[in-house]
C-alpha positions as CSV (number, residue, x, y, z in Angstrom):
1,X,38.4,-14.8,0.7
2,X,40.4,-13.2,-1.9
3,X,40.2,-14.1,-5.8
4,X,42.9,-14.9,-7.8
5,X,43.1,-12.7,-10.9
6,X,42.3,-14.0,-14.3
7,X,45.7,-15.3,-16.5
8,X,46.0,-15.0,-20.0
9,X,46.5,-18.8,-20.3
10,X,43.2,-19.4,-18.4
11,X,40.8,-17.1,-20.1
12,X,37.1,-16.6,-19.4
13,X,35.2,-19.2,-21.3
14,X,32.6,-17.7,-23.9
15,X,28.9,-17.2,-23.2
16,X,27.0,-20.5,-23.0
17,X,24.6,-20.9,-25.9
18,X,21.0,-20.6,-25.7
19,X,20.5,-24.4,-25.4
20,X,22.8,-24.8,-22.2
21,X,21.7,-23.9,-18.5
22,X,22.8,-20.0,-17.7
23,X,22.2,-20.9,-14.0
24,X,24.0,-24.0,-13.9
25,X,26.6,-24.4,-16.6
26,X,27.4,-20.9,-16.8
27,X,28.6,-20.6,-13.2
28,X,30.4,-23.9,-13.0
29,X,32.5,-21.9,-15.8
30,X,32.8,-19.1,-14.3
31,X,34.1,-20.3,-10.9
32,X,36.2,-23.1,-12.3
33,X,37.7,-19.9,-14.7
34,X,38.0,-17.5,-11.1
35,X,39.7,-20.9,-8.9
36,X,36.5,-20.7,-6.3
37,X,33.2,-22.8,-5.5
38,X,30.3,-22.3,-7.8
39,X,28.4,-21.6,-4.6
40,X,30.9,-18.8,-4.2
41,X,29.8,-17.5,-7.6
42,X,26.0,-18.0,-7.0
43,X,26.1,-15.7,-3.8
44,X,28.6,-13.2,-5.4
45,X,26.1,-12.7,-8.6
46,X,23.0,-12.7,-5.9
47,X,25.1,-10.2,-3.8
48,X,25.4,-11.8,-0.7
49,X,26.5,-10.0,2.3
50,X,28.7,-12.8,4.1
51,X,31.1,-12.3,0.7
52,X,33.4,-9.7,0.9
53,X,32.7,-6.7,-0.9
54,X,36.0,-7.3,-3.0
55,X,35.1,-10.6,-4.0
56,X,31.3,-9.6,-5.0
57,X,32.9,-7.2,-7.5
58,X,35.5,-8.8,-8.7
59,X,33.0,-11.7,-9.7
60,X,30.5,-9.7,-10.9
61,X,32.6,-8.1,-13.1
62,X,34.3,-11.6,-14.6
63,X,30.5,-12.4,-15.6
64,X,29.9,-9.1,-17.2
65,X,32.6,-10.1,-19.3
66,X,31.7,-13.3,-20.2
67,X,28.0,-12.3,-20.8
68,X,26.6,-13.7,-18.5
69,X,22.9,-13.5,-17.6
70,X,20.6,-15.3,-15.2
71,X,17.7,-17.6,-15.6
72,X,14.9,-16.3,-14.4
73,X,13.1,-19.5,-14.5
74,X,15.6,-21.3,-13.1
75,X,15.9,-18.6,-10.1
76,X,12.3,-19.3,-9.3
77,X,12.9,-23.0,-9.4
78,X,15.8,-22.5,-6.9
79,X,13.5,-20.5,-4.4
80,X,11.3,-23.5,-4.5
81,X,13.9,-25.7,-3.9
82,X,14.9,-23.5,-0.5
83,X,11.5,-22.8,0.7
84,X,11.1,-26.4,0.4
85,X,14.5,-27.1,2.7
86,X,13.1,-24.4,4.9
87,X,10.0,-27.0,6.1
88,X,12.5,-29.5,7.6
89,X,13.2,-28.7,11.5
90,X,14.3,-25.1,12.3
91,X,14.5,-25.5,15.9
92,X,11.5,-25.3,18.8
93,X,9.1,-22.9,20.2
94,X,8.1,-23.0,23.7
95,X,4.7,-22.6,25.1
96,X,4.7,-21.1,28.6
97,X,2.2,-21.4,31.1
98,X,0.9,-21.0,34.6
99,X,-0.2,-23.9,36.7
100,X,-3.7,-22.9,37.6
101,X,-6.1,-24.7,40.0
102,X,-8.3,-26.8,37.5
103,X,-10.6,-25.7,35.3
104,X,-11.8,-28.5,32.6
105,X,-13.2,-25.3,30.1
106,X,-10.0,-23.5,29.9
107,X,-7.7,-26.4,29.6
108,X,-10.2,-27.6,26.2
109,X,-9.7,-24.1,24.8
110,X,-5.9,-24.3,25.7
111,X,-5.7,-27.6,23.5
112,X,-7.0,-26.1,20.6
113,X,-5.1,-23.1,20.9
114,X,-1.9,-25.5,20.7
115,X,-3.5,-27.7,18.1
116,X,-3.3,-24.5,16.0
117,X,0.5,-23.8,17.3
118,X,1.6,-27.0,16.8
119,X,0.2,-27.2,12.8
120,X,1.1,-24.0,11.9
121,X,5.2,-25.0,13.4
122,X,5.0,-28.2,11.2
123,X,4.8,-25.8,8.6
124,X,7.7,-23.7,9.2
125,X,10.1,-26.6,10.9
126,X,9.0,-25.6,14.0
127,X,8.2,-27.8,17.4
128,X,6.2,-26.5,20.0
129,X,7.3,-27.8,23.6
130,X,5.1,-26.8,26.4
131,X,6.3,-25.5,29.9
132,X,4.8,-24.8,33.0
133,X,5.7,-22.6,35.9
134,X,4.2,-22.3,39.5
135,X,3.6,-24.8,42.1
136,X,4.9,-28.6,41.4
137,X,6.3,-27.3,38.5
138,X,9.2,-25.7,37.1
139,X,10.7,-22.4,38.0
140,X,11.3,-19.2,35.9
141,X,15.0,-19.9,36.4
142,X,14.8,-23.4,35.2
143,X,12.7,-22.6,32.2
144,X,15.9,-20.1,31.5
145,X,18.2,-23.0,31.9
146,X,15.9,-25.4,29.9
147,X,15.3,-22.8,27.1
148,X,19.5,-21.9,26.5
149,X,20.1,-25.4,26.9
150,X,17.7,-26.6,24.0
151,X,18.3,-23.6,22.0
152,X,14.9,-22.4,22.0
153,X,14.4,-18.8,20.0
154,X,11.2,-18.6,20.2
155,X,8.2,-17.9,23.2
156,X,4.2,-18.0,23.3
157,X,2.7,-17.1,26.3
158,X,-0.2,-18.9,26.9
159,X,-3.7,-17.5,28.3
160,X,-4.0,-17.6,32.4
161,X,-6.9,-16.2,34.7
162,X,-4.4,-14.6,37.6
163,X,-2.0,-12.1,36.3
164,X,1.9,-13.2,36.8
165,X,5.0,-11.2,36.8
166,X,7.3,-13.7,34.4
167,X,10.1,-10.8,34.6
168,X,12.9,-13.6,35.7
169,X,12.3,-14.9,32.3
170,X,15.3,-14.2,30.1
171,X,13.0,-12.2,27.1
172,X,16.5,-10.1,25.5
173,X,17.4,-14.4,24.2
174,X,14.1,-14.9,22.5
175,X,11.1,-13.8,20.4
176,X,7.6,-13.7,22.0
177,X,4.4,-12.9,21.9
178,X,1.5,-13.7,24.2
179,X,-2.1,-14.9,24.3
180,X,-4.7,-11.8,24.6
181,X,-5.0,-12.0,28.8
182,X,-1.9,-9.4,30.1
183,X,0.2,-10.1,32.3
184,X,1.7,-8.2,35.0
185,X,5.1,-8.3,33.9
186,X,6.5,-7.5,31.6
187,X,4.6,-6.5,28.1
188,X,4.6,-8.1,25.0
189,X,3.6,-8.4,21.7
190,X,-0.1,-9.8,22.0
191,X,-2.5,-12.1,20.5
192,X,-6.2,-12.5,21.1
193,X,-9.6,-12.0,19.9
194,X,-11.6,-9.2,19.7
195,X,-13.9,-9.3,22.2
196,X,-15.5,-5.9,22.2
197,X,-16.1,-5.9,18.4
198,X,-17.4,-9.5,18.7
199,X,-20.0,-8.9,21.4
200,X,-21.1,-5.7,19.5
201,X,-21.8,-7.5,16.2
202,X,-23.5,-9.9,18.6
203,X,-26.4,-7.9,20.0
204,X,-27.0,-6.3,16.2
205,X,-27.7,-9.9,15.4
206,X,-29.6,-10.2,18.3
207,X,-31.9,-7.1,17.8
208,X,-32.1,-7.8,14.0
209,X,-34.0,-10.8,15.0
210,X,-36.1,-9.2,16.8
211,X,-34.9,-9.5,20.7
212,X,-35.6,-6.5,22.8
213,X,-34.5,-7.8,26.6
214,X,-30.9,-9.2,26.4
215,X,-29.4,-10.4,29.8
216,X,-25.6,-10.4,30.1
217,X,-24.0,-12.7,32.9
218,X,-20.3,-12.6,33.5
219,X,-17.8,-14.1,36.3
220,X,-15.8,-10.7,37.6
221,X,-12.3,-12.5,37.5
222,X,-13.0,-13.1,33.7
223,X,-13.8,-9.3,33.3
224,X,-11.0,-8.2,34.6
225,X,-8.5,-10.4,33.0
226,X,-9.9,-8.8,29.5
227,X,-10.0,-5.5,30.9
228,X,-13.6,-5.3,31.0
229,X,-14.0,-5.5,27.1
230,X,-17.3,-7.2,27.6
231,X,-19.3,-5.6,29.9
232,X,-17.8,-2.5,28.3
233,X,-19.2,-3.6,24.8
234,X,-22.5,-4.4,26.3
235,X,-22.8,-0.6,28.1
236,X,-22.0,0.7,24.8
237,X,-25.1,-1.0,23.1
238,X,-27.3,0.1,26.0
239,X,-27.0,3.5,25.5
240,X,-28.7,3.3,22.2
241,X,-32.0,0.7,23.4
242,X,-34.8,2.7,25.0
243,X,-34.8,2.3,28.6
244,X,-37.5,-0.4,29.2
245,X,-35.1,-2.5,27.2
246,X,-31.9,-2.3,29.2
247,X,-30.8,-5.1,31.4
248,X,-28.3,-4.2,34.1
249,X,-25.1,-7.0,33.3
250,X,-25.0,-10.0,36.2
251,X,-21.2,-10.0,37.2
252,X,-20.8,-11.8,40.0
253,X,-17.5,-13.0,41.9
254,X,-18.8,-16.9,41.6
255,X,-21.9,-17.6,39.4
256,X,-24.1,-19.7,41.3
257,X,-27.9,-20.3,41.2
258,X,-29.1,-18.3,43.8
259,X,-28.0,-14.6,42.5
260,X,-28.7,-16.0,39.0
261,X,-32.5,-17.1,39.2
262,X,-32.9,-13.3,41.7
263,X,-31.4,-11.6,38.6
264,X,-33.2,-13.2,36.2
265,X,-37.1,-13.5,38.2
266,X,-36.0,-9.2,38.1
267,X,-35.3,-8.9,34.6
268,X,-37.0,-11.4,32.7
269,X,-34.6,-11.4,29.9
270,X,-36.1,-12.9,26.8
271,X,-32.0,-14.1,25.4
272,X,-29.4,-14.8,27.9
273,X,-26.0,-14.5,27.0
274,X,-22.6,-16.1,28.8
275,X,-19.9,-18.3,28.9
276,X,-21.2,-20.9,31.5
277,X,-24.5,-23.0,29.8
278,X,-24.4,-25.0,33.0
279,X,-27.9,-22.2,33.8
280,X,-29.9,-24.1,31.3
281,X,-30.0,-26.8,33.7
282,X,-30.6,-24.1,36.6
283,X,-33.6,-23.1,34.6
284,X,-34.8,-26.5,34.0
285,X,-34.9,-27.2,37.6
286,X,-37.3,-24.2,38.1
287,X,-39.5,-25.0,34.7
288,X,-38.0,-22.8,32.4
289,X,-37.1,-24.2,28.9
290,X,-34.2,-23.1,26.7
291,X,-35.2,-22.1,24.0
292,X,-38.8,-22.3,24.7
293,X,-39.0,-19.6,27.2
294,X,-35.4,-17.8,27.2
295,X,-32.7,-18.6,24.5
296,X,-28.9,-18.8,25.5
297,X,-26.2,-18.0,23.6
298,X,-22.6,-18.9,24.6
299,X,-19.7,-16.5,24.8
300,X,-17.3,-18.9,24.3
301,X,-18.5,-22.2,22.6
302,X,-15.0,-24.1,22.6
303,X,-15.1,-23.6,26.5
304,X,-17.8,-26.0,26.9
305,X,-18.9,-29.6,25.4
306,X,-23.0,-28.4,25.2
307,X,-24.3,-27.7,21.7
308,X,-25.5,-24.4,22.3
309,X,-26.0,-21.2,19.4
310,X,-22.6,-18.6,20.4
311,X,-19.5,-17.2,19.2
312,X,-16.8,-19.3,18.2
313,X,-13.1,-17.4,19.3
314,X,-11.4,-19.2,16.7
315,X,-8.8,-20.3,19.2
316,X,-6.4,-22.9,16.7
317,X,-6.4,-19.6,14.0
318,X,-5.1,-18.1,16.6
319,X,-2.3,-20.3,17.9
320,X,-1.6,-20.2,14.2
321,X,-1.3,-16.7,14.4
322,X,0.8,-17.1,17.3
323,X,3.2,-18.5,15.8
324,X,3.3,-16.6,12.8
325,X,3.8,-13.7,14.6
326,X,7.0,-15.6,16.7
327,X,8.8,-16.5,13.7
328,X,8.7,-13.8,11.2
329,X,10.7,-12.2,14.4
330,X,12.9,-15.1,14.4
331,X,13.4,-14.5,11.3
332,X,13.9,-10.5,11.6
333,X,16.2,-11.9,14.3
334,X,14.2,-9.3,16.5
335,X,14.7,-10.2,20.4
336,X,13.8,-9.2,23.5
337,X,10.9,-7.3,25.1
338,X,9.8,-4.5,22.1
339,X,9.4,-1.1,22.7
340,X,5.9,-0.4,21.2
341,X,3.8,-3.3,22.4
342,X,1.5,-4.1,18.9
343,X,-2.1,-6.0,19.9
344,X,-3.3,-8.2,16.7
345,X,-7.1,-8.9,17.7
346,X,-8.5,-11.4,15.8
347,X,-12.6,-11.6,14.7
348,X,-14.4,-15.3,15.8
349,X,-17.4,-16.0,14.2
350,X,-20.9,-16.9,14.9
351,X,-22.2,-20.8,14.9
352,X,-25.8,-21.4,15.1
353,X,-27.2,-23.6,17.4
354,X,-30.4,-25.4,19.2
355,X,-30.4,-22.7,21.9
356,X,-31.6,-20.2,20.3
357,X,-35.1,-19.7,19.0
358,X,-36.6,-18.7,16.0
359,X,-36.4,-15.2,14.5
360,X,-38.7,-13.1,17.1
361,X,-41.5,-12.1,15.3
362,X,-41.3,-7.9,15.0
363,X,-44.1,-6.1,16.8
């Protein structure tokens, strides 16, 4: 857009006074003195880039002359005033996921994981829609189709137990990030908690009050989808009990009662610790209380509806995060699969609860 130069019989009007708005009546002067919008003025002065350079100077230089100067308090007001515009509806993010045989413990933490997603969009304008590939449901060619057709920018994947190669998926359209478990194909950004950190803090707790024989029982599937951050954890605070107190880990391909009670009539842990409470019952059936006899703490307390003492993985803080991470690249306009695959883990915290026993009494 080109300006019109400034005529003798169509001067530059004087500086406004002190009483009158620099940010408003000042460049409603200006561009009715220069023939253009006062929006045009307002991104010239704030130096815009989709102005040409031409223009940017030109105007620039007309409110030089005229003395003009911004409002600093207005300019914050004005930033309010777009931040605030900024909250109405950007556009969606989708939510991908794997259709899974059923499993009633990771479709509760899924939930709140979306629960997290789904406030956090609110904030920025943001709607999460949720699709699912695999069996009965949609292909990785129609989620394309559905994703250009709706305009979608934006990807989280969510968490799975069997790894999937989602390489079909047209990534170089959108920006992603996905939930802590990897997948196959291709890599991403990534999300999750911090597992080893978590389990280490854990067993400090543990030993501070005053447990000596901790038993760690794991499913092998779940091991290897976190690449073994648990059971590695557990090795590394092993190393430093003296060797009457080290419990070899249970990991087993399918925890059921059998292996369980032989592992536990061997070891006699005094604190069990897991994802699956479901042995308290196990334990009742052969008259062992919890916490009477053997306390339990739980891996993954959103997993399962049983009051139990455990770890809480904080999963809506990080669907939040999720989708914090998904828009500031939207908003970097960064897409497509990244070179340098970052990993933000994320620390849960720990909730009390009646299965654990009193302080152990130090002997």
């Amino acid at each position: 857009m080109q300006i019109p130069p400034t005529s003798p019989d169509k001067p530059v009007p004087p500086p406004t006074s002190g009483r009158e708005d620099a940010a408003g009546r000042s460049i409603r002067d200006l561009a009715q003195s220069l023939g253009v919008s006062p929006s045009t003025v307002s991104g010239a002065l704030r130096d815009l880039p989709q102005f040409s350079e031409a223009t940017r100077r030109r105007i620039q230089a007309a409110a030089a002359t005229a003395g003009y100067r911004s409002n600093p308090l207005v300019g914050r007001v004005m930033s309010e005033v777009r931040r605030s515009r900024s909250r109405h509806f950007r556009g969606a993010i989708a939510a991908l996921n794997a259709v899974e045989p059923p499993n009633a413990g990771r479709d509760r933490f899924h939930q709140k994981i979306l629960q997290g997603a789904m406030r956090r969009g609110q904030q920025f304008g943001y709607r999460i829609e949720t699709f699912r590939t695999g069996p009965g449901a949609l292909s990785l060619k129609r989620i394309n189709s559905v994703l250009h057709s709706r305009n979608i920018q934006g990807a989280i994947v969510m968490p799975f137990e069997t790894p999937q190669d989602w390489s079909e998926i047209e990534w170089s359209r959108l920006s992603a990030v996905r939930m802590f478990n990897p997948m196959s194909q291709p890599r991403l950004h990534s999300i999750g908690p911090d597992h080893h950190a978590m389990l280490l803090d854990l067993l400090d707790r543990l030993t501070a009050q005053g447990y000596r024989r901790i038993g760690l029982f794991l499913r092998r599937a779940s091991e290897s989808r976190l690449r073994y951050r648990w059971s590695a954890a557990f090795h590394v605070f092993a190393q430093s009990r003296p060797v009457r107190e080290r419990i070899p880990p249970l990991v087993v391909e399918r925890l059921e009662p059998e292996p369980f009670h032989a592992w536990f009539r061997t070891h006699q842990p005094a604190v069990l610790v897991g994802h699956y409470p479901q042995v308290i019952e196990w334990l009742g059936a052969e008259g062992v209380r919890v916490p009477g006899d053997v306390s339990f703490v739980n891996l993954n307390r959103d997993q399962e509806p049983w009051p139990c003492a455990g770890l809480d993985l904080m999963p809506e803080e990080l669907g939040a995060m999720a989708v914090d991470t998904v828009v500031a690249q939207i908003n970097r306009n960064e897409l497509g699969l990244p070179s340098h695959p970052q990993t933000i883990a994320v620390e849960g915290k720990w909730v009390d609860g009646p299965t654990l026993a009193a302080p152990v009494a130090m002997g």
